[in-house]
N, C-alpha and C positions, 0 to 999 in steps of 0.2 A: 441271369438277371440283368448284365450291364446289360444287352443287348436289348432288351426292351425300353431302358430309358432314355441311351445313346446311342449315336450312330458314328460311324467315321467318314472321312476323308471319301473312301474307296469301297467297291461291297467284289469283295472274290468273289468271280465265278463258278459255278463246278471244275470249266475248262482249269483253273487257276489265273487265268488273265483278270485285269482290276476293268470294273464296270463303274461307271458312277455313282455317286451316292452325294454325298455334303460339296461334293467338288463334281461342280455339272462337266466343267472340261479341263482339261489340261494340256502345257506341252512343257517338252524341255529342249536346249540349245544345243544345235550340232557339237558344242565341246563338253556337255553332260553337269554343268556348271551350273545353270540358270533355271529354274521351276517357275514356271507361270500359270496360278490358278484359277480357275474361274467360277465362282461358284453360285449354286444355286439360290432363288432368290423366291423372298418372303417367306422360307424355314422361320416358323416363330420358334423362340426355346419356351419351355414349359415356365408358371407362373408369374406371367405378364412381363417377362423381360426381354419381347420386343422379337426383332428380324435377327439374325445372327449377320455377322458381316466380318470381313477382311480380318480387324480387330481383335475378333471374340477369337477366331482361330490362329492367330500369333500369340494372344494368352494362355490359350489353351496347351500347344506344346511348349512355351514356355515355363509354364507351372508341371505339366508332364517332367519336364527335364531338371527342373529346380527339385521337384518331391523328393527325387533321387528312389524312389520303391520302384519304379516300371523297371522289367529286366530290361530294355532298351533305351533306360533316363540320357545314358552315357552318350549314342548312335540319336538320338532325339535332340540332345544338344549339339551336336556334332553339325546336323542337319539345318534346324531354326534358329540355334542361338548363332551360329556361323565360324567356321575357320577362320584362321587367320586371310582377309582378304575378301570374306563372303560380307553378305547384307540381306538385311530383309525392308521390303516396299511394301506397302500399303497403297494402291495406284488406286481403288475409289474404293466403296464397302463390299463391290461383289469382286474386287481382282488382286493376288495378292502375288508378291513374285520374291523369291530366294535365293539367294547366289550361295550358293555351298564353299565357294574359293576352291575347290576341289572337284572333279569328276566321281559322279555318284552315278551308279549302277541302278537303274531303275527298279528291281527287282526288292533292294535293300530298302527302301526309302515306302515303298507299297508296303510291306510288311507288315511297318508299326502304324501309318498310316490305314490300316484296314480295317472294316469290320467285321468282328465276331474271330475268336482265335486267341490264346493266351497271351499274345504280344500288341492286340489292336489297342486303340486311342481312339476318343471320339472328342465333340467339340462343347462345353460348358460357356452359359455366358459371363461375361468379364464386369455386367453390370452388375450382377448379382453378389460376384465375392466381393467390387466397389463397397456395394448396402451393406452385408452386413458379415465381411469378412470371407476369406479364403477357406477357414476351418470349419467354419457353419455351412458354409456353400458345400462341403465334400461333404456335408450329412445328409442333404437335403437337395440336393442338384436340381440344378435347371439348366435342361440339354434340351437333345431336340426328337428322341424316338417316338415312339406311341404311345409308351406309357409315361403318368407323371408319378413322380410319388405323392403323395400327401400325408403317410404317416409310417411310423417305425420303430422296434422296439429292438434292443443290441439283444443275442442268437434267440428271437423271438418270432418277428415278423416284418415284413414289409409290403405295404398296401398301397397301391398302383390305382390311377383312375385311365380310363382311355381319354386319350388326346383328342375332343373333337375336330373334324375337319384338319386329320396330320393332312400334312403335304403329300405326305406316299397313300397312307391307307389310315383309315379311323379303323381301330379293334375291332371286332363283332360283339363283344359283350362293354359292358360298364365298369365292371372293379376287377382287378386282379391280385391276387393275395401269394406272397411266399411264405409259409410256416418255416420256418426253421426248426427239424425235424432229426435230429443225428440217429434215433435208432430208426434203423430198417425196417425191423417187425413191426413198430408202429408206424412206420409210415405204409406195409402195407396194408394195415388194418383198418387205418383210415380211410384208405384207397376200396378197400372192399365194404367197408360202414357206408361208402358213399360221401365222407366228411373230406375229402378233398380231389379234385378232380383230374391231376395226373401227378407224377413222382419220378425222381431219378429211379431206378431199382439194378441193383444189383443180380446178375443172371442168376445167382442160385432161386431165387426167388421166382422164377422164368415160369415152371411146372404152375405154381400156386396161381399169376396172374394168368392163366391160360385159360384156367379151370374156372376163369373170373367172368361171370353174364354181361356181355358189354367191355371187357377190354382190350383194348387196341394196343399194342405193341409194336412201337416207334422206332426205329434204328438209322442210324447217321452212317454209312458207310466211310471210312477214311478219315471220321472226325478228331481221330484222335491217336495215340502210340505211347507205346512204353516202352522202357529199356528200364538198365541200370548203369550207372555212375560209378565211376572209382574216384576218390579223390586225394588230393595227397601231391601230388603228380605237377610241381609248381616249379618252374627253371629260368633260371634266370633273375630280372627283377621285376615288381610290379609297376602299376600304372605310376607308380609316384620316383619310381628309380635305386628301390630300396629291396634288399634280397628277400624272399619273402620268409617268413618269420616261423609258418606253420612249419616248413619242408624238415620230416621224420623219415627218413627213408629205411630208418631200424629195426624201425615198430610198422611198419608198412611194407612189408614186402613186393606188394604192386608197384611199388615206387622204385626206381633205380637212384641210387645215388650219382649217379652220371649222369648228364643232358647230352655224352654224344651218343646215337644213335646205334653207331657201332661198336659201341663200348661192350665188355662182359656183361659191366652191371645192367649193361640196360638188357642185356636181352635175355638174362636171368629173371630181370621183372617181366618181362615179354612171355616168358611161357607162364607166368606166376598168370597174369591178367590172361594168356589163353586157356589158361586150364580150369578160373572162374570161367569162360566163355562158355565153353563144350558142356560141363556139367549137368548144365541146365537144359533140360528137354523142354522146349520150349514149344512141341505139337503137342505135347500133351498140358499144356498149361493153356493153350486155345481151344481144345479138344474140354476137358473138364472145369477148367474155373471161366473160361467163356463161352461152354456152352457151342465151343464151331462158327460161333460170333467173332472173326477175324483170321488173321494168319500171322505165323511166325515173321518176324523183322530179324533179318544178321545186323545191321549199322542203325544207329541211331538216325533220325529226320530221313529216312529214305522213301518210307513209305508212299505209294503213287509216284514212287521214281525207280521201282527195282528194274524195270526196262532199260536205267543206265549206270545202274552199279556193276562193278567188277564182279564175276563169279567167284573168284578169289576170297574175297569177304565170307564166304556163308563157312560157317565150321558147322557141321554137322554135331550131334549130341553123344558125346564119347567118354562118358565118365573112368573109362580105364586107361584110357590117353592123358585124362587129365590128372590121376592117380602119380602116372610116371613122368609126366613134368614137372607134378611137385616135390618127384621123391630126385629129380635128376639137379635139381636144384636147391637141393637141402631141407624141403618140408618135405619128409615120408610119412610124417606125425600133422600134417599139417599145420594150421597158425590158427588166430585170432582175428575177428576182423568185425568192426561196428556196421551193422543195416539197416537201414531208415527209410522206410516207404514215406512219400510225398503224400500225404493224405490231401485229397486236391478234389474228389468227386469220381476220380474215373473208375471204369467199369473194374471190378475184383484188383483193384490196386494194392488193397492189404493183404490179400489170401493171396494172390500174386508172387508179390514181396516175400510172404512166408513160403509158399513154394519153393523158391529160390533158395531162403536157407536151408528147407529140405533135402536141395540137390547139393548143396557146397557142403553138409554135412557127412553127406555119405560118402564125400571122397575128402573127409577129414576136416574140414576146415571147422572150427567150432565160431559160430555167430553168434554175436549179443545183437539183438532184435529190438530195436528200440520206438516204441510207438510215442510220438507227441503230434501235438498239434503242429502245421507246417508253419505256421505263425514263428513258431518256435525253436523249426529246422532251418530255415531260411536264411538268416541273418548270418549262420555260419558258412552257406555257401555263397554270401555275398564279402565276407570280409576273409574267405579264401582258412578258413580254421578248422573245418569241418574236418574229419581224418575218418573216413571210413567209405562204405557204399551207400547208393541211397538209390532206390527203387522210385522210378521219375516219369510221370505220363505228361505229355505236350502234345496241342494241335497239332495238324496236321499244315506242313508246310509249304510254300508258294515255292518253292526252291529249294531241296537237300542245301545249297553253301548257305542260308538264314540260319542254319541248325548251328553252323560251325561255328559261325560268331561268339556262339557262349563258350568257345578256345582261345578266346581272345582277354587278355589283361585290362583292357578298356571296357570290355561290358560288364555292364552291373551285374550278373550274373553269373555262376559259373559251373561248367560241368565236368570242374576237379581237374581240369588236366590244360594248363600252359606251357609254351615251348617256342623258343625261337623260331623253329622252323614252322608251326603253325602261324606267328606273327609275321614271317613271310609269306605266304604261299596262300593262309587266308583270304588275306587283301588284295591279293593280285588276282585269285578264280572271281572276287566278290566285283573286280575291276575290270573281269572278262564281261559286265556289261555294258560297261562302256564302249564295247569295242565291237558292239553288236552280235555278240555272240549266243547270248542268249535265247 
């Protein structure tokens, strides 16, 4: 849905290189410091407020970064509010330029920059929250896509008019409608009534719209990835310099109570988290809940980069290996442990999810399965409390090291697992583009 009202910065290409979009040019400064943009000119934003210019787009990632909800508010401010020693210019309404104080890795700064992708940004006008505030303006936005809104109801609907005469392309049709729709079966129902024109669906449902007169079946290649999450796994101090407050490593057995590496502890929990790894058959969860719609992943964000992961990474699926790491390591009976699928829209995320504790069960582990709204899982993986697994789908990435970032204590985000040695060695792969490595 953003993607019809908003646009970013940048539009990925299939190749993964950034093509223009809201930002007709760009360049940055042999020392990786200085962004100079240039941008396209007479983009109206939707309900009369005007060109978009220099302005609206330093507001716009300013209020991005202020929200503090974007998983990248933290790397957003970082960026436009500035480093110690950075600035932002305003040089006329179409050029705007950024001094980071810092060497930024082009890769990183496209990211959130982009359109379409779980971490893009796009550009709202600044006259607008002016009128009649910042919290009205987020219900009713005036951006710059093809569509506008003009009306909306909270998990009911939202109704789009086409933008006449957009800049890129005018729609082909007049009004565009989202029902918000949570069961499946009635949304294929609908779908086959003819009372709504196309629907996310879930593969099991795949047989039914086949056998459907007239329907066309859509597919995104690479759009998207899942894994799982351990969390728990927090060393050292957080953003603020304080020990982090969650760290159980009792009641967690994935967790080592050690941060060194080569400690007992740690590589007690090391076989604990390989023996979750291997359990899972993970071709036969492509194979049946997706229907052969995809392939297995070993690492998290790798996907359209297995060409430069280590062979090392993939563990094949060995549930009797993973039997005898947990019994060499003191679970023969195995443990306990919380599961929470990110209910988010992707394809068999919850049947997925359940899967998974299918396989952690059979070689003992007993899961408590806990379904909420992500509304309502989130907030724990943002203030680092969360204490279990959680079943996680994310775009697909410009870059495997954008993934790593959420290893990092400064991002708003996180995927349970901080460590010194990822605070090093992060920033320094993420600083291999400055060095034109890339």
């Amino acid at each position: 849905m953003a993607s019809s009202v908003g646009e970013g910065m940048f539009a990925i290409q299939q190749d993964r290189s950034a093509g223009s979009l809201l930002a007709e040019s760009w360049s940055i400064s042999p020392d990786f410091t200085t962004w100079t943009f240039t941008l396209q000119g007479e983009v109206q934003f939707h309900k009369g407020y005007g060109t978009m210019n220099a302005e609206d787009v330093l507001y716009s990632y300013q209020q991005w970064h202020e929200g503090a909800l974007h998983p990248r508010a933290e790397i957003i401010g970082n960026f436009w509010a500035g480093n110690e020693g950075g600035f932002q210019e305003i040089i006329d309404d179409r050029t705007i330029a950024v001094n980071t104080g810092v060497p930024w890795a082009q890769v990183r700064a496209l990211e959130f920059m982009r359109h379409l992708g779980g971490t893009s940004t796009w550009i709202v006008s600044k006259a607008q929250s002016d009128e009649i505030g910042a919290e009205a303006a987020s219900k009713d936005i005036a951006a710059t896509g093809p569509w506008e809104i003009v009306d909306h109801a909270p998990d009911e609907f939202w109704k789009f008019a086409a933008v006449r005469d957009h800049w890129r392309q005018t729609p082909f049709f007049e009004e565009l409608i989202y029902w918000s729709i949570p069961e499946e079966a009635t949304r294929v129902a609908a779908f086959q009534a003819e009372q709504i024109d196309s629907f996310d669906m879930s593969l099991e449902f795949l047989p039914t719209i086949q056998d459907t007169d007239g329907a066309v079946v859509v597919g995104v290649p690479g759009a998207g990835q899942a894994g799982f999450n351990l969390y728990g796994q927090t060393y050292g101090t957080d953003r603020n310099g304080n020990v982090y407050p969650f760290f159980d490593p009792a009641n967690n057995p994935w967790v080592s109570a050690n941060g060194d590496t080569e400690s007992e502890e740690w590589h007690r929990a090391l076989k604990v988290r390989k023996a979750l790894a291997i359990a899972i058959d993970r071709e036969l969860i492509v194979g049946e809940l997706l229907s052969g719609f995809g392939s297995p992943l070993s690492l998290r964000d790798w996907m359209g980069f297995e060409d430069r992961a280590d062979p090392s990474w993939v563990h094949e699926y060995d549930p009797d290996l993973a039997r005898q790491l947990l019994a060499e390591v003191g679970y023969p009976d195995g443990f306990s442990i919380l599961l929470t699928p990110a209910i988010r829209g992707a394809p068999a995320e919850v049947e997925a999810c359940e899967a998974v504790a299918l396989f952690w069960e059979d070689i003992g582990i007993r899961v408590d399965m806990q379904l909420i709204p992500y509304a309502a899982l989130r907030p724990g993986l943002v203030s680092r409390d969360y204490q279990g697994a959680t079943c996680l789908s994310v775009s697909g990435r410009i870059s495997p090291i954008i993934g790593m970032s959420n290893y990092l204590k400064n991002s708003n985000f996180s995927y349970g697992t901080e460590h010194a040695w990822l605070e090093q060695h992060v920033p320094d792969a993420l600083g291999q583009g400055t060095r034109r490595c890339w």
